[in-house]
N, CA, C and O of each residue as an XYZ file, in Angstrom:
604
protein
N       0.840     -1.179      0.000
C       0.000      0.000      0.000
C       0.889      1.248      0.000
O       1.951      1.143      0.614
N       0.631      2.334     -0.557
C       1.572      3.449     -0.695
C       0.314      4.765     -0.485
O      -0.871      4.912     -0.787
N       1.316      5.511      0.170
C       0.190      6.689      0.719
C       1.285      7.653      0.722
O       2.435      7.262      0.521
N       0.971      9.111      0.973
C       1.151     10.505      0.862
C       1.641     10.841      1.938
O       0.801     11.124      2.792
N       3.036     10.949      2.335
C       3.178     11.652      3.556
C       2.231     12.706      3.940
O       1.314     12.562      4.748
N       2.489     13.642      3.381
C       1.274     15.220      3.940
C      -0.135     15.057      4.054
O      -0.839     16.067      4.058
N      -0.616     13.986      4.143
C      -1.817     13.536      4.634
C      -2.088     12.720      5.759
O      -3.148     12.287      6.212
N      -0.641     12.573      6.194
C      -0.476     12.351      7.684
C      -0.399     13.136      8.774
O      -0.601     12.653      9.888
N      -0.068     14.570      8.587
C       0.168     15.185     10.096
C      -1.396     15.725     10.508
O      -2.410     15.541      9.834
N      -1.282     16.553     12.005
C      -2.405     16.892     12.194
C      -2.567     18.280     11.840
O      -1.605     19.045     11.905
N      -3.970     18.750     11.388
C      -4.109     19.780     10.691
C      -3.555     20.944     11.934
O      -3.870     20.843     13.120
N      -2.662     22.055     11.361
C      -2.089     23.273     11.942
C      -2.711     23.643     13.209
O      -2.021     23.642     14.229
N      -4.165     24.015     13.255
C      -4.874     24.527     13.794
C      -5.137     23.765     15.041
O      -5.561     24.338     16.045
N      -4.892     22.464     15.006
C      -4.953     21.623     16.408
C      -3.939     21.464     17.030
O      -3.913     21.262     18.244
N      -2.799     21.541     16.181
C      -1.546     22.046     16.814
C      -1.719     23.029     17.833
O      -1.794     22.954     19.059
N      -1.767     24.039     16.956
C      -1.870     25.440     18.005
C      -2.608     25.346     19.024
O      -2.201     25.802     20.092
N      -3.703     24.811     18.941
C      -4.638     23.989     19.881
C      -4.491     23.352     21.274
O      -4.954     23.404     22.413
N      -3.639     22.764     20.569
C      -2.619     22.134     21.654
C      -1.844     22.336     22.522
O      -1.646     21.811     23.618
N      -1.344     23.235     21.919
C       0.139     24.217     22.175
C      -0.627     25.494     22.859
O       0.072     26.266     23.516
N      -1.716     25.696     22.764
C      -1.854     27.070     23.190
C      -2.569     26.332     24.689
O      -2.220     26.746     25.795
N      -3.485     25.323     24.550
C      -4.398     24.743     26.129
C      -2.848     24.129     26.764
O      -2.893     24.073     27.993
N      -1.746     23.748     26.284
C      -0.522     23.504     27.292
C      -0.211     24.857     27.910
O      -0.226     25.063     29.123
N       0.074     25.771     26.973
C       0.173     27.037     27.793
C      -0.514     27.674     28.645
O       0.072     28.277     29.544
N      -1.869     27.685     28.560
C      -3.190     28.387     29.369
C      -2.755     27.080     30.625
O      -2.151     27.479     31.620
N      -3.056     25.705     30.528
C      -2.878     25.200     31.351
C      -1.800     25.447     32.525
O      -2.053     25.360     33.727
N      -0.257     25.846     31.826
C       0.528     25.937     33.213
C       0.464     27.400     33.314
O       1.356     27.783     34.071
N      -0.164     28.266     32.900
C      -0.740     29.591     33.315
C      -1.938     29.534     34.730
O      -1.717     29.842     35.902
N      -2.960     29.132     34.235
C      -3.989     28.762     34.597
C      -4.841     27.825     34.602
O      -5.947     27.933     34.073
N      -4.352     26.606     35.309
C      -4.962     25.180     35.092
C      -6.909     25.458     35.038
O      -7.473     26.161     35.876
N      -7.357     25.030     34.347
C      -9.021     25.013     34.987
C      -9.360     23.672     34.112
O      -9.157     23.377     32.934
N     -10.048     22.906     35.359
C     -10.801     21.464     35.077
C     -12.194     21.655     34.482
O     -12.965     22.540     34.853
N     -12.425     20.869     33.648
C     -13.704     20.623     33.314
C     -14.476     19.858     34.620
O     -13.822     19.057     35.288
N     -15.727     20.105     34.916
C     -16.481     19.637     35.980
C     -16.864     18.245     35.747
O     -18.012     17.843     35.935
N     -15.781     17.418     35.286
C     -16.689     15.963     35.142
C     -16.159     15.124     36.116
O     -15.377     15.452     37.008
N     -16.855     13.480     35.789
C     -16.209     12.833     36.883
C     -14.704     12.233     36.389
O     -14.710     12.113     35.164
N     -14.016     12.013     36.711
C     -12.896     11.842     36.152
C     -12.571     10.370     35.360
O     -11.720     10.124     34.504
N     -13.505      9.568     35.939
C     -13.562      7.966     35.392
C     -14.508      8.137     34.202
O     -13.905      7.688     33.227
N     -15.415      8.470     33.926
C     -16.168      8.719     32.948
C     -15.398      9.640     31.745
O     -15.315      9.181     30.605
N     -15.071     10.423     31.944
C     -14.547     11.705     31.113
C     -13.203     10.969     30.369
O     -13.028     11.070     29.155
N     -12.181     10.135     31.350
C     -11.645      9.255     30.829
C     -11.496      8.418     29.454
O     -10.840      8.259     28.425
N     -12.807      7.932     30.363
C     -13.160      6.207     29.246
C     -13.682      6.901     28.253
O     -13.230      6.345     27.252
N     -14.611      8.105     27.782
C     -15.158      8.249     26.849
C     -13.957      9.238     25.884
O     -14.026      9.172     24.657
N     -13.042      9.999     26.453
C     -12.212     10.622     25.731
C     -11.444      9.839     25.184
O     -11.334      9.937     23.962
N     -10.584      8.704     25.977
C      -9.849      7.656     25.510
C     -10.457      6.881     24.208
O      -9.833      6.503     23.217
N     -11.960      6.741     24.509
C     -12.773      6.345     23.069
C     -12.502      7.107     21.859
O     -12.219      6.736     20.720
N     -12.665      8.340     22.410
C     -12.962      9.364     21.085
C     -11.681      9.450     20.503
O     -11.588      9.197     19.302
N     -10.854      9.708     21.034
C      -9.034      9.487     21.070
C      -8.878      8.601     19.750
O      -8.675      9.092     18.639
N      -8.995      7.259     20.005
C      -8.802      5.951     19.403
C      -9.834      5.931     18.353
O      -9.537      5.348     17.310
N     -10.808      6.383     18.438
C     -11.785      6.555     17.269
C     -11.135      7.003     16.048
O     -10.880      6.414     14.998
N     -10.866      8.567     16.574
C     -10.674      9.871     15.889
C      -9.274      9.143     15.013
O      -9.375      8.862     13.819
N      -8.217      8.943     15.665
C      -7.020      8.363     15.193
C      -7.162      7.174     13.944
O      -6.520      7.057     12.901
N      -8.108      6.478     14.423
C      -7.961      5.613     13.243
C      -9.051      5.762     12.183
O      -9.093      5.106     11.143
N      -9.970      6.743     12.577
C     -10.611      6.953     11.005
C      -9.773      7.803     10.488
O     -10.159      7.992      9.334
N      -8.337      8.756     10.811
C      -7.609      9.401     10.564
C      -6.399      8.423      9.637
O      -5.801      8.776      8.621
N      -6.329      7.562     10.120
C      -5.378      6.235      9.343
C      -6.349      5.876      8.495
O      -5.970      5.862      7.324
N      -7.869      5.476      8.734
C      -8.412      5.072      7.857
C      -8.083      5.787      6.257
O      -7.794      5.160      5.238
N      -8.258      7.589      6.438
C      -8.784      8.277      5.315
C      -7.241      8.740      4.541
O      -7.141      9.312      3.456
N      -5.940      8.242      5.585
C      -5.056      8.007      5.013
C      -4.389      7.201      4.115
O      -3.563      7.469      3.242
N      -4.965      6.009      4.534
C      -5.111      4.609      3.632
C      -5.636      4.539      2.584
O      -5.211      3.924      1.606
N      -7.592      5.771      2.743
C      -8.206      5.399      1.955
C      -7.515      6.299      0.399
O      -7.901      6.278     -0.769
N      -6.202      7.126      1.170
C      -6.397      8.486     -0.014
C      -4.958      7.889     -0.914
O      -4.304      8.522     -1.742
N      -4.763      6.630     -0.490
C      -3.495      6.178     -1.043
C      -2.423      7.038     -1.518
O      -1.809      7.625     -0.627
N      -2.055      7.249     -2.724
C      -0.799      8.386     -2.961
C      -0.929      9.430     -3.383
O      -0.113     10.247     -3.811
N      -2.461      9.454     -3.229
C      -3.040     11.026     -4.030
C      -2.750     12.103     -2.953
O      -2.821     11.539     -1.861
N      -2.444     13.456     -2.796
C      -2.227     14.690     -1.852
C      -3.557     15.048     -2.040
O      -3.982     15.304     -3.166
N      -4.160     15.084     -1.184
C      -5.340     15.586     -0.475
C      -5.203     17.123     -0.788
O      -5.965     17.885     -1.384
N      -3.664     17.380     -0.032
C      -3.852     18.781     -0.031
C      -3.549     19.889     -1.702
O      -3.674     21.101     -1.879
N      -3.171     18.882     -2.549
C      -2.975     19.745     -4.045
C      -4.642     19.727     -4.583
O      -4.904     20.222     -5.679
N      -5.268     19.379     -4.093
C      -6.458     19.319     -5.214
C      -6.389     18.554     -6.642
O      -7.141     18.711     -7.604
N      -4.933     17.410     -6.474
C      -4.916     16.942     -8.197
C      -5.997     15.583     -8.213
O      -6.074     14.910     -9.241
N      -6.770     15.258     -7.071
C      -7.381     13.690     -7.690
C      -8.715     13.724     -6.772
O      -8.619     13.995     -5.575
N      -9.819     13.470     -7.307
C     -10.987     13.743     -6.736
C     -11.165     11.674     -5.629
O     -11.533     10.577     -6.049
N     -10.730     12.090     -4.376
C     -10.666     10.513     -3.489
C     -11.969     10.242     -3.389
O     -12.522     11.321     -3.175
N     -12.712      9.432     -3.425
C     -14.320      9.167     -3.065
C     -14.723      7.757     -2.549
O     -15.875      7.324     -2.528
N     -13.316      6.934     -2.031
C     -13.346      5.655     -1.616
C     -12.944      5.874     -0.236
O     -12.467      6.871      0.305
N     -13.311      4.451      0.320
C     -12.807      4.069      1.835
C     -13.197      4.868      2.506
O     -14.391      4.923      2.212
N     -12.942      5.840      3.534
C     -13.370      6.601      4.721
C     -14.305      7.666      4.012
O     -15.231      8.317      4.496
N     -13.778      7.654      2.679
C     -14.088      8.982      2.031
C     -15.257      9.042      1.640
O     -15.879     10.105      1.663
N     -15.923      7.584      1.084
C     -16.962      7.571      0.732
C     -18.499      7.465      1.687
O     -19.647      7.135      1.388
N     -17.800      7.954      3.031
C     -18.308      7.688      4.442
C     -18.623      9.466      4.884
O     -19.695      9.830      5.367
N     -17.756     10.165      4.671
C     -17.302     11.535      4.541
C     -16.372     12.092      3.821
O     -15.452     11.517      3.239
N     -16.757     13.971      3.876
C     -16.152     14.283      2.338
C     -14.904     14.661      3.402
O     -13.800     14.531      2.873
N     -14.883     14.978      4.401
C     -13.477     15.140      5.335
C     -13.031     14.229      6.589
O     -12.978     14.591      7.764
N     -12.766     13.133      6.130
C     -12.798     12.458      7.149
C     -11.292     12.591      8.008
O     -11.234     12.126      9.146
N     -10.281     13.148      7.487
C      -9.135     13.493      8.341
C      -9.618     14.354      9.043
O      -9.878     14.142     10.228
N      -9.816     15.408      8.494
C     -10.354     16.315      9.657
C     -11.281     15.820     10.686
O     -11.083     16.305     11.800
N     -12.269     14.951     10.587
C     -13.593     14.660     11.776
C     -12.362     13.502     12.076
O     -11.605     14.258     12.687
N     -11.837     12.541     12.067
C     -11.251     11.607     12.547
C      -9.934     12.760     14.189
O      -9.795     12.489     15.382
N      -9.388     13.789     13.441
C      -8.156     14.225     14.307
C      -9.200     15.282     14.992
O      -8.683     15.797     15.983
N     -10.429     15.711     14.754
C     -11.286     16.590     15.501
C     -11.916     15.952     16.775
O     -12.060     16.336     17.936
N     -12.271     14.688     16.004
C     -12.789     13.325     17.553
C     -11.692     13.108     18.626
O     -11.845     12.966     19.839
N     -10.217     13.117     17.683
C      -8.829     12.911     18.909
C      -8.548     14.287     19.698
O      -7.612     14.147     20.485
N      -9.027     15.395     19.700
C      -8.528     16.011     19.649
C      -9.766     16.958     21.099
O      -9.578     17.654     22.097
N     -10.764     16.483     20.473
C     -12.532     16.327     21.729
C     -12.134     15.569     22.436
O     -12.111     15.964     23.601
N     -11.680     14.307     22.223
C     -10.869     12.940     23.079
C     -10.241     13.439     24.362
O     -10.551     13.407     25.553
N      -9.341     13.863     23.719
C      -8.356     14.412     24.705
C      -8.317     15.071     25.753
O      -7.559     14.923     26.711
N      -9.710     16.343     25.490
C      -9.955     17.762     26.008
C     -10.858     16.909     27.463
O     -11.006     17.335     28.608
N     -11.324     15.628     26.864
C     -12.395     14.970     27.907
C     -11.673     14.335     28.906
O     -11.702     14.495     30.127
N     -10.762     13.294     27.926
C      -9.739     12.668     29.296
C      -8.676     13.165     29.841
O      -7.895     12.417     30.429
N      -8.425     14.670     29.736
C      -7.634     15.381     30.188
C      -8.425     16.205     31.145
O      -7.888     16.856     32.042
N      -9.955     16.156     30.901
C     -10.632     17.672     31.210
C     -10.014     18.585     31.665
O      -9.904     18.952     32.835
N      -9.417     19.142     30.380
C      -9.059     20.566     30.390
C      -9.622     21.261     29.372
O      -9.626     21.017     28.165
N     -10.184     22.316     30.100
C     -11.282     23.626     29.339
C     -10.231     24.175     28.663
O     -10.678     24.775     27.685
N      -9.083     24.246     28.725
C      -8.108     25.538     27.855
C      -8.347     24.266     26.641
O      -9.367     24.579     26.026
N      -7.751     22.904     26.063
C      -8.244     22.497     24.926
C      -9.485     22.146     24.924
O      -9.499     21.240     24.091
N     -10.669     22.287     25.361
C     -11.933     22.245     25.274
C     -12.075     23.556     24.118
O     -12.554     23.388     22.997
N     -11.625     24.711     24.567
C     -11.659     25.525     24.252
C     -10.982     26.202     22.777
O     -11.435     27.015     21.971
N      -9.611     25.408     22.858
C      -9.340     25.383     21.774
C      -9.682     24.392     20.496
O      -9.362     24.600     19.326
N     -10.263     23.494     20.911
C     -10.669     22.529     20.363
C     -11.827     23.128     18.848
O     -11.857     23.058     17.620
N     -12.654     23.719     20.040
C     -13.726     24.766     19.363
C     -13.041     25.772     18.372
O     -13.419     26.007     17.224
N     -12.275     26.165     18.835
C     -11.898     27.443     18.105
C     -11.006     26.910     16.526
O     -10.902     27.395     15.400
N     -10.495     25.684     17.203
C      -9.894     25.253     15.718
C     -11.077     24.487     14.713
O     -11.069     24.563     13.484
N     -11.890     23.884     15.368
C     -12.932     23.275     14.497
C     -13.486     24.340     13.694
O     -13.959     24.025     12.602
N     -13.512     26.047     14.203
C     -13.950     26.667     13.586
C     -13.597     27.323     12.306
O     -14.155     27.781     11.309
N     -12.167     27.121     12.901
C     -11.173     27.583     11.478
C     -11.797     26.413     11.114
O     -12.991     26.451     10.815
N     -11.093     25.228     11.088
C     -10.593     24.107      9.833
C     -12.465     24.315      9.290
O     -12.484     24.242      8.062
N     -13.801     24.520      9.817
C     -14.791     24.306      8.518
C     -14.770     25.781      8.010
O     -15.817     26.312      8.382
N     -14.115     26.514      7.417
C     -14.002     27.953      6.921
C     -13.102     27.054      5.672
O     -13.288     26.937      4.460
N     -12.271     26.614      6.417
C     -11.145     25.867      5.279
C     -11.749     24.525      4.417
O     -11.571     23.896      3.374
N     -12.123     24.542      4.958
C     -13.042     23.129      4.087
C     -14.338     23.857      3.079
O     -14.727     23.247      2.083
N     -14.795     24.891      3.376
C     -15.936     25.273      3.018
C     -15.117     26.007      1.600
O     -15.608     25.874      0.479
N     -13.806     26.794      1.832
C     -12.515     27.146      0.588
C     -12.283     26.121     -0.237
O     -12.473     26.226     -1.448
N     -11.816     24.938      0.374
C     -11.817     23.822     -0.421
C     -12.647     23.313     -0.862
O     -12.176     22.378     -1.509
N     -14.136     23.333     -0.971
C     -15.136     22.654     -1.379
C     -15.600     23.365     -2.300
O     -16.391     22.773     -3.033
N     -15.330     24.783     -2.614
C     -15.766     25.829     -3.473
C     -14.469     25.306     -4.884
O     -14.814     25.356     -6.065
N     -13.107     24.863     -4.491
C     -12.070     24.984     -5.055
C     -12.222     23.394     -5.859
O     -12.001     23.406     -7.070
N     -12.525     22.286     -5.329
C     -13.037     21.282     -5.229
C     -14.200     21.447     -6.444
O     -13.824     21.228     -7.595
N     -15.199     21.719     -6.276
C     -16.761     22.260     -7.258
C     -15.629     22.667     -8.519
O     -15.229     21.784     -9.277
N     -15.327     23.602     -8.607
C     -14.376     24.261     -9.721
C     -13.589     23.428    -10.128
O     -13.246     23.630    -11.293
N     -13.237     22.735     -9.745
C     -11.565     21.591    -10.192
C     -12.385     20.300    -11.148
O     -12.182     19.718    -12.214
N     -13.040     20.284    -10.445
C     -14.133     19.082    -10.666
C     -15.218     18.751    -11.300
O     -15.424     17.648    -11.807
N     -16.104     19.869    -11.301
C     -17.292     20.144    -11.635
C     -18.662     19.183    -11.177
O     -19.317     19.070    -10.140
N     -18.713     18.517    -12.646
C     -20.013     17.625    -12.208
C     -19.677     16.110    -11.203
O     -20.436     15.758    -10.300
N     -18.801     15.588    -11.466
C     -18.181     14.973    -10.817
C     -18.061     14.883     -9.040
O     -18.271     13.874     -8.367
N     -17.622     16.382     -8.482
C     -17.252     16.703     -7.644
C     -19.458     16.810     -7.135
O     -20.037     15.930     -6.498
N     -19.837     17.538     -7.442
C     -21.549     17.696     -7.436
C     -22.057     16.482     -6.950
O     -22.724     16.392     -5.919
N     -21.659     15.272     -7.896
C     -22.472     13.931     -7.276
C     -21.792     13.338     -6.357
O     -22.246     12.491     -5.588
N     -20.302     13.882     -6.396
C     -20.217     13.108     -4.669
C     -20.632     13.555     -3.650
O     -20.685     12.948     -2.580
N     -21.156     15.254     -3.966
C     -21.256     15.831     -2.498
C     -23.104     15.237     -2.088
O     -23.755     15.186     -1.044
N     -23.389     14.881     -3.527
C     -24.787     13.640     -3.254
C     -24.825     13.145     -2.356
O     -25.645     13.420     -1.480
N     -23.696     11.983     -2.239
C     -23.372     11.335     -1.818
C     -22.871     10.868     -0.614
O     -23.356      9.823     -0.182
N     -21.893     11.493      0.096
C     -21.192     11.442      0.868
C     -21.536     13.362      1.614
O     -21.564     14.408      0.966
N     -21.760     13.147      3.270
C     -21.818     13.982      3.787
C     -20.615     14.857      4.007
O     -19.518     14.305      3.915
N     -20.674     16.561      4.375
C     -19.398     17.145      4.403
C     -18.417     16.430      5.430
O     -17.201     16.318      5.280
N     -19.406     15.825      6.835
C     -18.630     15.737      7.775
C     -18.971     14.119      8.758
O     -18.138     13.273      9.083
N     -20.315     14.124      9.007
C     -20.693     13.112      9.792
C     -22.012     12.384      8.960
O     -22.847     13.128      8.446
N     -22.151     10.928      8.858
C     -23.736     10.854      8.241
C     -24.592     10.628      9.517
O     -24.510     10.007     10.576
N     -25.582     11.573      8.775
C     -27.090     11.858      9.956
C     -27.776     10.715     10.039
O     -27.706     10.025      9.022
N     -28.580     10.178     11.145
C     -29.465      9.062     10.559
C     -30.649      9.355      9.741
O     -31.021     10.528      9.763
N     -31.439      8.376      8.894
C     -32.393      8.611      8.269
C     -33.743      9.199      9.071
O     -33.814      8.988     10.282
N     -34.698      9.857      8.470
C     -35.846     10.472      9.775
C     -36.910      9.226      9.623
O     -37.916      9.183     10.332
């Protein structure tokens, strides 16, 4: 199997994310109000979730760069969601904020989810254009981010 380095790291913005709730933290520690065994087990979930639909959509994008816009991916994770790196390292990243409960990445958590769908919403405009009709029936298809259940 052969895959794309640059479709491995985590997107910028969770970095900083990261890097900025480490800093607030030895500034100003503040806990999230949960119980600590619970907040745990379910972050540790989301953690391990997030990570491997993140390998998944790495696998699924084989040697194509995600990030050039040269190959329209619509298999494996992809055909599940139109961003599944992003919701896969967004779940690790909620994960974390839970079994750490710490509000400084709670907080940043939010703030980067907010960038990265501004950036996706750029890419999906750039995506439509690159693509055209093509790009149209996958977004048929496959949700931007999570699939809803049926009503």
């Amino acid at each position: 199997m052969t895959w794309h380095r640059s479709n491995v790291p985590i997107p910028e913005t969770y970095v900083a994310a990261l890097v900025g709730a480490a800093v607030m933290h030895v500034v100003m520690p503040i806990r999230l109000p949960l119980p600590a065994g619970a907040a745990r087990l379910v972050g540790v979930a989301s953690m391990a979730a997030g990570i491997g639909l993140a390998a998944w959509a790495v696998a699924s994008a084989g040697d194509a760069d995600v990030e050039s816009d040269s190959e329209l991916v619509t298999s494996g994770a992809y055909a599940h969601s139109r961003n599944p790196m992003y919701v896969g390292w967004s779940a690790a990243v909620a994960g974390a904020a839970l079994a750490s409960r710490d509000a400084w990445l709670l907080v940043g958590w939010v703030l980067a989810s907010r960038i990265l769908h501004d950036e996706v919403l750029d890419e999906e405009a750039r995506l439509a254009a690159r693509f055209g009709n093509a790009y149209a029936a996958y977004r048929e298809r496959a949700p931007r981010y999570l699939p809803l259940p049926e009503h």
